[in-house]
C-alpha positions in Angstrom: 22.0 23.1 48.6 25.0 21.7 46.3 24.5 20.2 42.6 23.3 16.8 43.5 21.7 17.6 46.6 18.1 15.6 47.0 15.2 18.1 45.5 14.1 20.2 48.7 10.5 19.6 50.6 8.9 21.3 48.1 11.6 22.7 45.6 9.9 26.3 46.0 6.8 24.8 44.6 4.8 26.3 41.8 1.6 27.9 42.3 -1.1 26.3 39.4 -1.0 29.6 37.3 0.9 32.2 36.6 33.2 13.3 6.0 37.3 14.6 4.8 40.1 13.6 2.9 40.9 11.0 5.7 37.6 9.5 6.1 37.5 6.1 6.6 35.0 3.4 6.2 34.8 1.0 9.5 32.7 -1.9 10.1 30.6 -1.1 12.9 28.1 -3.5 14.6 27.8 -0.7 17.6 28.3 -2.4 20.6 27.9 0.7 22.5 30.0 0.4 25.4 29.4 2.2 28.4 31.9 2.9 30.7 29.6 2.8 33.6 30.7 6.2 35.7 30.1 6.4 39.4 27.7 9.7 40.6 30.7 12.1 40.7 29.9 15.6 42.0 31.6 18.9 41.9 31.0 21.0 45.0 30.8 24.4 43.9 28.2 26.8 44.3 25.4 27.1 42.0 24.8 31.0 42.9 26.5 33.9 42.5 26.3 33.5 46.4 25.8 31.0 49.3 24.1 27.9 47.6 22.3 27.1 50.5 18.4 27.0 50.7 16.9 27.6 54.0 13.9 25.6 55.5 11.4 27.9 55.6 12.1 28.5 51.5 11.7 24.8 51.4 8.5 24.2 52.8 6.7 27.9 52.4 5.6 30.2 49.5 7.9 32.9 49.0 7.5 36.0 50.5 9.6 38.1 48.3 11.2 37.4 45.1 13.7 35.0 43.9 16.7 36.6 42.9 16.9 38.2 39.8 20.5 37.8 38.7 21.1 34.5 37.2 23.3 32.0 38.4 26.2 30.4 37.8 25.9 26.9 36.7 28.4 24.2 38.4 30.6 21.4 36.5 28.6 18.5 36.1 29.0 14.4 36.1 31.0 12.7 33.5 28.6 11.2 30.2 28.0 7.7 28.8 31.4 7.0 26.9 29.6 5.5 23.5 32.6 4.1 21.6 33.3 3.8 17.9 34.6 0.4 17.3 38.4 0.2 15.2 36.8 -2.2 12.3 36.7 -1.1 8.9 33.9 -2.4 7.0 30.6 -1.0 5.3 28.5 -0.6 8.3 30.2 2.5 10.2 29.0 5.0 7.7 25.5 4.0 7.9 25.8 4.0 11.2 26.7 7.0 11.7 24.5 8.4 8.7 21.7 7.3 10.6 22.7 8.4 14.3 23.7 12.0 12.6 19.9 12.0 10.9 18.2 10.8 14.3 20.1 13.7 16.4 20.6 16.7 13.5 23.9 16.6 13.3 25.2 17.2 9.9 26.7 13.7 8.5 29.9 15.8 7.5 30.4 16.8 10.9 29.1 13.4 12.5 32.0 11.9 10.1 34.9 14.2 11.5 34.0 13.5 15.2 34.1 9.9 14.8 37.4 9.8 12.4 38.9 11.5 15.1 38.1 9.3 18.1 39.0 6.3 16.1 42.4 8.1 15.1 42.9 9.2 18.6 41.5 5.7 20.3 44.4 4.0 18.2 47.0 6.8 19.4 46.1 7.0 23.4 44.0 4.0 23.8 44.1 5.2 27.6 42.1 8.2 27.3 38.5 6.3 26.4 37.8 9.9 24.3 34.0 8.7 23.0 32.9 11.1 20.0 29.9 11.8 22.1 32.1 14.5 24.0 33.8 15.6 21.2 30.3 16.4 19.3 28.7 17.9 22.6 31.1 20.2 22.3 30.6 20.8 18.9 27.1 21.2 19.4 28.0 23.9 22.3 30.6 25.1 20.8 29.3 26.2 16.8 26.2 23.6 16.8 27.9 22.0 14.5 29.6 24.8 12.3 25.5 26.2 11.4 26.3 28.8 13.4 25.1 32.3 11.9 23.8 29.8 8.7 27.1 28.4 7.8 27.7 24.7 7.0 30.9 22.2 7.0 31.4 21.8 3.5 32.6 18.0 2.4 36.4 19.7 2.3 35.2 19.9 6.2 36.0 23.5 6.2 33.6 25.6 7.7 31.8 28.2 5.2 32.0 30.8 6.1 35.3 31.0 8.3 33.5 31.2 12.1 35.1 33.7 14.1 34.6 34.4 17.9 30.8 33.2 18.9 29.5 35.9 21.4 27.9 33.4 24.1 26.6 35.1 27.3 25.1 33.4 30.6 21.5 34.6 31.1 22.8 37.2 33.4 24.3 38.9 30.4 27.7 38.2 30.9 30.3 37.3 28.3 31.6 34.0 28.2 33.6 33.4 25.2 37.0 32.8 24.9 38.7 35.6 23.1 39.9 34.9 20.1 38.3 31.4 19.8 37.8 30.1 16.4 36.3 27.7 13.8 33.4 25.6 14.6 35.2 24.0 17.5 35.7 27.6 18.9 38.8 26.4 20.4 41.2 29.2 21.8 44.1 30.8 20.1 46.7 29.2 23.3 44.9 25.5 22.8 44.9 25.2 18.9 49.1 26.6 18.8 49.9 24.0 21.6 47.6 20.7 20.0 46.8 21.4 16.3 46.3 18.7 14.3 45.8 18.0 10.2 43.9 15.3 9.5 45.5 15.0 5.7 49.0 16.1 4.3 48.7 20.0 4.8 48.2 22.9 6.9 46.3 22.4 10.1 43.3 24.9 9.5 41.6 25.8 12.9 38.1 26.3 10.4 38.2 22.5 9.2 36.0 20.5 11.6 38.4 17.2 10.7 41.5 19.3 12.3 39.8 20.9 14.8 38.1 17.5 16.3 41.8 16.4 16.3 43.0 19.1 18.2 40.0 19.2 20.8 40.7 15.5 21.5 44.3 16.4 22.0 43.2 18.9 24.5 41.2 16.2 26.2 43.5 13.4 26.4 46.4 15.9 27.6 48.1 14.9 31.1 47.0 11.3 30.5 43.6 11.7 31.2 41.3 8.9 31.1 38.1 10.1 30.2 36.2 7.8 31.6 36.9 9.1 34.9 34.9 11.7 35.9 36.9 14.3 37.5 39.3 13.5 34.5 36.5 14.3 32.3 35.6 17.5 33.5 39.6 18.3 33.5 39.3 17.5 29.9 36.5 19.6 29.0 37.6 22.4 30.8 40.6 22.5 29.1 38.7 23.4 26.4 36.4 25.4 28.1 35.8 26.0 31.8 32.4 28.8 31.8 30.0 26.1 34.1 27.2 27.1 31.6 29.8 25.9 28.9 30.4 22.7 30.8 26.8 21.7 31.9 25.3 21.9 28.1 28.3 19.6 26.8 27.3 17.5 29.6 23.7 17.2 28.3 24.4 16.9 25.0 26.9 14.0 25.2 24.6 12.3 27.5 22.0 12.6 24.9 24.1 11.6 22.0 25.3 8.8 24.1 21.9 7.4 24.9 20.5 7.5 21.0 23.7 6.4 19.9 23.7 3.3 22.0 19.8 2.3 20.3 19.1 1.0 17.3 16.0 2.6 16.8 15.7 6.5 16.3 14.7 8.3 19.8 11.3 9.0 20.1 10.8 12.8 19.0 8.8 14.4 21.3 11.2 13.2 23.7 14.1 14.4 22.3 12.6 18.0 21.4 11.6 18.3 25.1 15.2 17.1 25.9 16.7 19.4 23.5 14.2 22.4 24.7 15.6 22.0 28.2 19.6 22.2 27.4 18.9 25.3 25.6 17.4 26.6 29.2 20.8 25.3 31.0 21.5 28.6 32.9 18.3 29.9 33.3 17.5 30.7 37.1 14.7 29.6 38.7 11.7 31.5 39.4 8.8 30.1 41.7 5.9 30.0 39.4 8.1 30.6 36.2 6.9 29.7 32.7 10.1 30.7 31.1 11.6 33.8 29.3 9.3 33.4 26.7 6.5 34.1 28.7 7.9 37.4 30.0 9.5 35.6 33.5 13.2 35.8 34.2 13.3 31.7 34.4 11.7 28.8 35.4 10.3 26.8 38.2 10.5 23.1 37.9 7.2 22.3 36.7 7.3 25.2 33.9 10.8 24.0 33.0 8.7 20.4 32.2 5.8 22.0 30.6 7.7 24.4 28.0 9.8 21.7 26.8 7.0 19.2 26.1 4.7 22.1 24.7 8.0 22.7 22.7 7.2 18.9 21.2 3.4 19.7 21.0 1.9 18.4 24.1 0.2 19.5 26.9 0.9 18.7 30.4 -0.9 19.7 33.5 1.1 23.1 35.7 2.5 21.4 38.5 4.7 18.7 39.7 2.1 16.8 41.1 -0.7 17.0 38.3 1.8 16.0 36.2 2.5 12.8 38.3 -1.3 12.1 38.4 -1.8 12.9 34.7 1.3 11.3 32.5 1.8 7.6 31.6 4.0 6.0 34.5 6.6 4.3 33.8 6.5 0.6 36.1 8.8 0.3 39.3 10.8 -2.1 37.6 12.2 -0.5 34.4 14.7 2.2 33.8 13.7 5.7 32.7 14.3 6.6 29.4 15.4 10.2 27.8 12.6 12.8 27.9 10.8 11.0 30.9 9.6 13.1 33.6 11.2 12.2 36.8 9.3 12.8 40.3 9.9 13.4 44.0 7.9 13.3 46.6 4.7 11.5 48.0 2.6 10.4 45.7 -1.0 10.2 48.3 0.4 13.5 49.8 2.1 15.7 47.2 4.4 15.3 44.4 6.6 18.2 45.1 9.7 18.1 42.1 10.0 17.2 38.2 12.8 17.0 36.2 13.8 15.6 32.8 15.5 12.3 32.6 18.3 13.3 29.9 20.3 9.2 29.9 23.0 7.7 32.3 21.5 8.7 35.6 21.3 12.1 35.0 18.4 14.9 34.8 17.9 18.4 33.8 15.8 20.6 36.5 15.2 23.7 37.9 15.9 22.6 41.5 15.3 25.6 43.9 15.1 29.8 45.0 18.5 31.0 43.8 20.0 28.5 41.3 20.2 27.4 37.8 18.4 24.9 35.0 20.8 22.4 35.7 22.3 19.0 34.9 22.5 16.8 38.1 22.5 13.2 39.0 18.7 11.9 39.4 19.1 9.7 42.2 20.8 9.7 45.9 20.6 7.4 48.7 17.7 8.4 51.1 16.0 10.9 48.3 12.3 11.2 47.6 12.2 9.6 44.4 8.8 9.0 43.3 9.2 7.2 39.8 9.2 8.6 36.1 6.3 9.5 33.9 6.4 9.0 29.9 4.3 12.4 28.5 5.2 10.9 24.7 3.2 7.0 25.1 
């Protein structure tokens, strides 16, 4: 089975236990704007392995175990391009003052991703760069230059200076970049070819202003348009191509993107469950799994769903389809929204797959025997959607 694939017959089904010197002020009456991206998928394999899930793992309980070296995770979909409009004007910082307190990103940081988009949207109109990518990745990246308890100090300089971030996949391996730096953790090659000052001085690879330059160099190179989403994933890569790397910016712009383009704040339990489950992004699946946590290597798609809303402080039932039969449902008509359980199968039969709903068309899950926590497109043509379920009504 490839990223994207429907979720199998019964997806290995559970049993029921077990702001700088340059910062400007911009009128912004968010409009939002969503480059609406066809479902774009990469087909590389999920697993160290062949990706591909016979039948009898699809419709049976497993008779031995699921593998216990985690997988690879594959590039993902290109996210909601939320743009910051050109105006200057009161309203853009509290905007973003109030976007930055709904999604914990620190407003200094918030400030220096959106400087640089708007700096970079005047230069290379082309690209469509939306400061949701560029603080996914600085979420990924440094989460937001707090890593190790540091901060971005209003000079935008990170305190202390972040070296290289140690970041492994769950199978242990090492997936930093050597030498990367700063709260961008951008790589000693990328910061020499595109640095950036966003003031009069010395481009300082530990200044979030600078580096948020630099990484939207990187990701307009070649004449990208970002908006495109092979382009997009080009762009990220650039930056960095680990798929675990590429699969959490992923969520987290698609996440930014989707409470950015609100104006109300997201609701919380949502967004903790939503948040819960990037964190997981790698994790492989385990028929039956409740999580490392609870002692298990990973997850199986109903204790990926029940974690990440007991993470928010509420209970849902063990399985897929208790879950469908127990949660708020969310009518035929209307769209999901982010943290809203998403469900395949048949609902007088069986329920057989949950995911998260994470914002433009996408889902996290833990899909099947042998692959990853995962970000994937939520619908295909002839799937088994069943409709969404809203735990936090």
């Amino acid at each position: 089975m490839t990223l994207g694939d429907e979720p199998p017959a019964t997806s290995g089904e559970e049993p029921a236990t077990k702001p700088g010197p340059r910062r400007r002020t911009m009128f912004v009456a968010v409009l939002a704007a969503v480059a609406a991206i066809a479902a774009f998928v990469v087909a590389l394999q999920l697993t160290p392995g062949d990706d591909k899930v016979g039948a009898a793992a699809m419709t049976e309980q497993p008779t031995t175990s699921p593998p216990t070296t985690a997988p690879t995770t594959a590039p993902p979909s290109s996210p909601a391009q939320t743009r910051v409009p050109e105006e200057t004007g009161p309203r853009f910082e509290a905007w973003v003052d109030d976007v930055a307190r709904w999604l914990d990103i620190p407003q200094r940081a918030m400030h220096a991703y959106a400087a640089a988009t708007v700096e970079l949207g005047e230069q290379r109109p082309d690209c469509n760069l939306s400061w949701v990518t560029l603080a996914g990745i600085g979420k990924t990246a440094s989460d937001h230059g707090r890593e190790g308890g540091g901060e971005i100090g209003e000079d935008g300089k990170a305190a202390p200076a972040i070296g290289t971030i140690e970041l492994r996949d769950f199978g242990g391996n090492v997936i930093s970049i050597d030498g990367a730096a700063g709260p961008m953790q951008l790589s000693p090659a990328l910061w020499d070819t595109w640095q950036r000052n966003a003031t009069d001085g010395t481009p300082d690879i530990q200044n979030l202003d600078d580096a948020a330059l630099a990484t939207g160099e990187a990701l307009c190179a070649d004449g990208r348009d970002l908006a495109d989403g092979e382009q997009w994933l080009a762009g990220v890569s650039a930056v960095h191509d680990a798929p675990l790397f590429l699969h959490r910016v992923l969520a987290t712009a698609n996440v930014y993107g989707t409470v950015g383009m609100s104006e109300q704040p997201p609701d919380e339990a949502a967004l903790t469950a939503v948040s819960f489950a990037i964190e997981k992004i790698g994790l492989p699946y385990e028929w039956g799994g409740n999580g490392n946590e609870k002692g298990d290597i990973g997850f199986d798609c109903s204790g990926l769903t029940t974690a990440a809303y007991a993470q928010a402080g509420l209970t849902l039932q063990r399985t897929a389809h208790w879950q469908y039969t127990s949660v708020p449902l969310v009518p035929a008509d209307e769209d999901p929204m982010l943290g809203d359980l998403i469900f395949f199968g048949d609902p007088a039969t069986k329920i057989h797959h949950v995911g998260i709903y994470i914002g433009n068309q996408q889902m996290i899950d833990a899909p099947t025997f042998g692959q990853a926590v995962q970000v994937h497109d939520y619908r295909k043509p002839g799937d088994s959607y069943a409709g969404a379920g809203r735990p936090s009504t």
